[in-house]
C-alpha distance (Angstrom), angle and dihedral (degrees) to the residues before:
residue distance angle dihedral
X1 . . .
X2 3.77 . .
X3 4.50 83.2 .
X4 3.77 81.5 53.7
X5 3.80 103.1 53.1
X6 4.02 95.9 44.3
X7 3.72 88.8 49.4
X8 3.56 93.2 48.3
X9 4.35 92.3 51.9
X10 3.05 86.9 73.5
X11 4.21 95.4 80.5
X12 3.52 87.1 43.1
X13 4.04 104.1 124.8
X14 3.93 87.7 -159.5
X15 3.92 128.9 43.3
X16 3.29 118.6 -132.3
X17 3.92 118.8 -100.8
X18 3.70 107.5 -177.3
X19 3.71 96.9 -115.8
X20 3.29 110.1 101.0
X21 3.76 95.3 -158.1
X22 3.91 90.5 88.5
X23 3.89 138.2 118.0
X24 3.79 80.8 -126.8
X25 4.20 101.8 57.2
X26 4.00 85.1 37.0
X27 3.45 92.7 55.1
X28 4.06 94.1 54.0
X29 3.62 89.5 53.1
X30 3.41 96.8 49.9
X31 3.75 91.8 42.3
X32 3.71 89.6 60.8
X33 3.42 91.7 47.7
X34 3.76 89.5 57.3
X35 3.61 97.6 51.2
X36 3.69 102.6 41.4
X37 3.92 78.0 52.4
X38 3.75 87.0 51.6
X39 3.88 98.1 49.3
X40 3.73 84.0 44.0
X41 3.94 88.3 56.0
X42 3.95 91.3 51.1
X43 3.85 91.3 60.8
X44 3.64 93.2 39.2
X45 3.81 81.0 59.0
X46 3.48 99.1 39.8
X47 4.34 92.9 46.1
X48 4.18 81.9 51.8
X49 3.80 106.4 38.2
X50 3.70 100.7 34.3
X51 4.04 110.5 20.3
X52 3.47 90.1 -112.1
X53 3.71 105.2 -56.2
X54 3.80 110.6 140.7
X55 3.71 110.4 -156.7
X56 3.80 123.2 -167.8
X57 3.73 95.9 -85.6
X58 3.55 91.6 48.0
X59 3.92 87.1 57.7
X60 4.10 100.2 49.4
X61 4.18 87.4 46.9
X62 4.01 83.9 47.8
X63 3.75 96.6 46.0
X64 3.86 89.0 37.9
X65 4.12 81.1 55.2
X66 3.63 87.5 41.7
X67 3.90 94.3 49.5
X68 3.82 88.3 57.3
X69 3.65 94.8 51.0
X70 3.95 85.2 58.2
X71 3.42 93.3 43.8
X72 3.86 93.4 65.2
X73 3.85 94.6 33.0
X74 3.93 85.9 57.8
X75 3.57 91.2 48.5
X76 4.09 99.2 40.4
X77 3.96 81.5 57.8
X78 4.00 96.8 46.3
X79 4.24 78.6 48.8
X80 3.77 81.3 53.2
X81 3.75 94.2 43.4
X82 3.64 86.9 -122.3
X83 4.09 114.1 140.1
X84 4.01 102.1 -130.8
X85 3.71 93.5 -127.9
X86 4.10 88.7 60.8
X87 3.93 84.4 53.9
X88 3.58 88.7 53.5
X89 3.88 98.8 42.0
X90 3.87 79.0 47.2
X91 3.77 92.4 49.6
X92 4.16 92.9 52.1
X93 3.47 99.7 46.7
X94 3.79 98.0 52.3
X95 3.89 84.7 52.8
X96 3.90 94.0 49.8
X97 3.85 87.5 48.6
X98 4.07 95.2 53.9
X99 3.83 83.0 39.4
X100 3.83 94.4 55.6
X101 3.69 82.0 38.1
X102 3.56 99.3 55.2
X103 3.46 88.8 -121.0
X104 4.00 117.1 118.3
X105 3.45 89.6 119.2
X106 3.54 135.8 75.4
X107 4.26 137.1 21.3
X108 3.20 139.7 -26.5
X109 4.10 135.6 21.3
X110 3.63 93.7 -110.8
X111 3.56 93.8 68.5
């Protein structure tokens, strides 16, 4: 993960500052908002058009979709200062605590 998000700096237009209050950090956040909207839009698509059958093309243009999502996630985090692989590790062991927990479902992160 960590490989992944220093290879993928280097198509950042911006560098990362630290201050958060930047053209650069706003435009990674609303990049991922974008293309999570975007993948969202391909299974919208595919749930309409097709009845929910994904063929192959349907999954390279989602993963492609998917890609960019990580893209800016991995980049958000290296805005953050935040290796990707500790935003994963952080990522698993919330869900193994609501799973011990009894608590996948529902609101909320603090749960």
């Amino acid at each position: 993960m960590n490989e992944y998000q220093t290879s993928a700096s280097q198509y950042d237009l911006f560098k990362a500052t630290g201050n958060y209050n930047t053209v650069a950090f706003v435009e990674k956040v609303l990049g991922l908002v974008g293309e999570a909207g975007e993948t969202a839009d391909k299974i919208k698509k595919i749930l309409r058009d097709k009845d929910g059958v994904i063929d192959e093309h349907d999954k390279v243009e989602v993963t492609k979709e998917l890609g960019d999502v990580l893209w800016y996630v991995a980049s958000i985090a290296r805005y953050l200062d935040v290796p990707l692989e500790d935003v994963a590790k952080m990522n698993l062991e919330k869900l193994e605590s609501r799973n011990k927990r009894n608590l996948l479902h529902g609101e909320g992160d603090n749960r």
